[in-house]
C-alpha positions as CSV (number, residue, x, y, z in Angstrom):
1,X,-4.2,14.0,15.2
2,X,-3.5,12.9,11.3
3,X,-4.1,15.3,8.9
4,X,-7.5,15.2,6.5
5,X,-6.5,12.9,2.9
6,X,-7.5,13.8,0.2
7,X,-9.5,11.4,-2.6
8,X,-6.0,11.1,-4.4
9,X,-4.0,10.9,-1.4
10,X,-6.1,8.1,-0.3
11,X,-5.9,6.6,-3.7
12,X,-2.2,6.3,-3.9
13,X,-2.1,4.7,-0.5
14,X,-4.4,2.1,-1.5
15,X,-2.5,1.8,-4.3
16,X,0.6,1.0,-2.8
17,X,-0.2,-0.7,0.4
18,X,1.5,-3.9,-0.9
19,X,4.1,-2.3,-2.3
20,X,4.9,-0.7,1.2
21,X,6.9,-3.9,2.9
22,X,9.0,-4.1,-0.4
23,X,9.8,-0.4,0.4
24,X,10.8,-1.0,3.5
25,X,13.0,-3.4,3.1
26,X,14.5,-1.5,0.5
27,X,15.0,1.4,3.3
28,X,16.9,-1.3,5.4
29,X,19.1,-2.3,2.7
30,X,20.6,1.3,2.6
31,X,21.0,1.6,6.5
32,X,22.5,-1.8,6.8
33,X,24.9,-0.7,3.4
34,X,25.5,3.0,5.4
35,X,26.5,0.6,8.8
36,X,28.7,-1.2,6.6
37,X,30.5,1.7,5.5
38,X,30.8,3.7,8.2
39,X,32.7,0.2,9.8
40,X,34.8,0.5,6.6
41,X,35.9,4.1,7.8
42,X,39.2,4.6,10.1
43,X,38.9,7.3,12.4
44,X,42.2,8.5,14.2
45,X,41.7,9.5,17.7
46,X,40.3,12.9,17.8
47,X,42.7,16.3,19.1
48,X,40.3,18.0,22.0
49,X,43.9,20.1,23.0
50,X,43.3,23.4,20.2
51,X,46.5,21.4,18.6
52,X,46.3,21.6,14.4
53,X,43.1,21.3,13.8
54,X,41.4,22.8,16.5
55,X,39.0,21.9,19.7
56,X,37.3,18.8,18.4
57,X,38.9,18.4,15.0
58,X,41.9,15.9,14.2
59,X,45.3,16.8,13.0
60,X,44.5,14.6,9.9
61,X,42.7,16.3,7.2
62,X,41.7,12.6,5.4
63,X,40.7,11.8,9.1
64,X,38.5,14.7,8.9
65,X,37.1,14.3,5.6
66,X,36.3,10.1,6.8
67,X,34.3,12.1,10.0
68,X,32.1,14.2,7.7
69,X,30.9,10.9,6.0
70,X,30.5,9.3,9.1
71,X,28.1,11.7,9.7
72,X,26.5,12.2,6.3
73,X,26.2,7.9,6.8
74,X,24.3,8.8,9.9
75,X,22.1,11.7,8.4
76,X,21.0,8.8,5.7
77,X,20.4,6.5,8.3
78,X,18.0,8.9,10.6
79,X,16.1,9.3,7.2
80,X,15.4,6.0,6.8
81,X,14.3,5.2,9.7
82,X,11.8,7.9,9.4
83,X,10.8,6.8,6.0
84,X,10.2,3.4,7.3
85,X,8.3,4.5,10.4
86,X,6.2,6.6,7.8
87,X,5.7,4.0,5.5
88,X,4.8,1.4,8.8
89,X,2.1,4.1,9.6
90,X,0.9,4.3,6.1
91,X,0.6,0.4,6.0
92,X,-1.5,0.8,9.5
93,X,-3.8,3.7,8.4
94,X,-5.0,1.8,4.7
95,X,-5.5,-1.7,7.0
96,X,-7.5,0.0,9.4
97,X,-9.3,2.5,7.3
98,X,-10.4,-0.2,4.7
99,X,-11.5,-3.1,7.2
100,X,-14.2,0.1,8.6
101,X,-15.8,0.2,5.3
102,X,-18.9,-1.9,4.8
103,X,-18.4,-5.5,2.8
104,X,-18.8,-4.5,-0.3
105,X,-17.2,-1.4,-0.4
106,X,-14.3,-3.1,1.3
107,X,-14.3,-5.6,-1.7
108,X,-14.0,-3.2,-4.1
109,X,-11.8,-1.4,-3.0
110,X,-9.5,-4.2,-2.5
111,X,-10.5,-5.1,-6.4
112,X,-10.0,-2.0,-7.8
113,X,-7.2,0.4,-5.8
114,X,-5.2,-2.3,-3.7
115,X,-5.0,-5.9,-5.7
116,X,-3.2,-9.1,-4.9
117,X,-0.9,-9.9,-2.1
118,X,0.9,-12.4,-3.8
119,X,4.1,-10.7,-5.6
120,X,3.7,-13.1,-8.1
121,X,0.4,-12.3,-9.0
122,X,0.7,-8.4,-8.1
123,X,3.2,-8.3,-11.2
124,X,1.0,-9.4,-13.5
125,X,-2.2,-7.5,-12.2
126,X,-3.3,-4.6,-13.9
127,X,-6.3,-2.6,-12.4
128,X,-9.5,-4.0,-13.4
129,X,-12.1,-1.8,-14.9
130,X,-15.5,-0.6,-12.9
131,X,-17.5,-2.7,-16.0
132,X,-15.5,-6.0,-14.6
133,X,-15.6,-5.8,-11.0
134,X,-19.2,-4.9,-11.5
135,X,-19.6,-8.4,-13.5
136,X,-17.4,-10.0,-10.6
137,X,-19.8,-9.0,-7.9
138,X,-22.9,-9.1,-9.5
139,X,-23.6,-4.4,-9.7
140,X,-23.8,-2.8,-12.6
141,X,-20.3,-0.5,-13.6
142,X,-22.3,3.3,-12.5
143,X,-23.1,1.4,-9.2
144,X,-19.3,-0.1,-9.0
145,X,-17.9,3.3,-9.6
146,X,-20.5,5.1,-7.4
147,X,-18.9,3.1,-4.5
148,X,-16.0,2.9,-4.8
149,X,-15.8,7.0,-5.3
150,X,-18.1,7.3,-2.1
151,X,-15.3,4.8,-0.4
152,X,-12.8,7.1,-1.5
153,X,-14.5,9.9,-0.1
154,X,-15.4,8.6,3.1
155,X,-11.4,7.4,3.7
156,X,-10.3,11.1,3.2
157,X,-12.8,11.8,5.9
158,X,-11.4,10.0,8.3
């Protein structure tokens, strides 16, 4: 069972729910970059007979030192991929939470907290105020903002 959102939590989610496949591919980038340099590190063969450097350990002390960033490459990569999987859920929760609301909350929600789709667009957008969403849909801006709080209070709900 997910945890109860907050107004703000559910804001910022909303906020960034377009932003969230940029993110992930961003997330990629560094595991495909820690793959790439974990192939760059030479391993010798590892000593399992107690010999200099002990049970598990190479004789090789750069050898050892390219082992610990294997690992620290691997750590980064495990983190990633929960980041992504976080930020997939995230994605989920918003597109199924929104499409739940009726129309015209849905609409200004979308308006207000989410924006355009289009990266293009999305770098030029700025949030519009209650007072022009209000014009855009035909409410006045205390009926606009009195939704769109109540939508932001029934998503933390949920």
């Amino acid at each position: 069972m997910e945890e109860p959102k907050t107004p703000e939590q559910v804001r910022i989610l909303l906020e960034k729910y377009h932003d969230i496949p940029a993110m992930i591919a961003e997330e990629e980038a560094v595991i495909r970059h820690c793959q790439e340099q974990m192939q760059v590190i030479a391993l010798s063969s590892v000593c399992v007979n107690g010999l200099p450097g002990g049970k598990g350990q190479v004789s090789d002390p750069t050898a050892n030192m390219a082992q610990g960033q294997a690992g620290e490459y691997e750590q980064e990569i495990r983190a990633c991929k929960t980041r992504i999987a976080d930020l997939r859920l995230e994605r989920m929760w918003v597109y199924d939470h929104v499409r739940r609301l009726p129309r015209i909350d849905e609409r200004i929600v979308r308006l207000k907290y989410i924006g355009p789709a289009d990266p293009v667009r999305r770098e030029k957008w700025r949030q519009p105020t209650f007072f022009e969403i209000g014009r855009k849909i035909g409410y006045s801006e205390a009926r606009v903002k009195e939704r769109a709080y109540k939508a932001l209070k029934n998503l933390s709900n949920t």
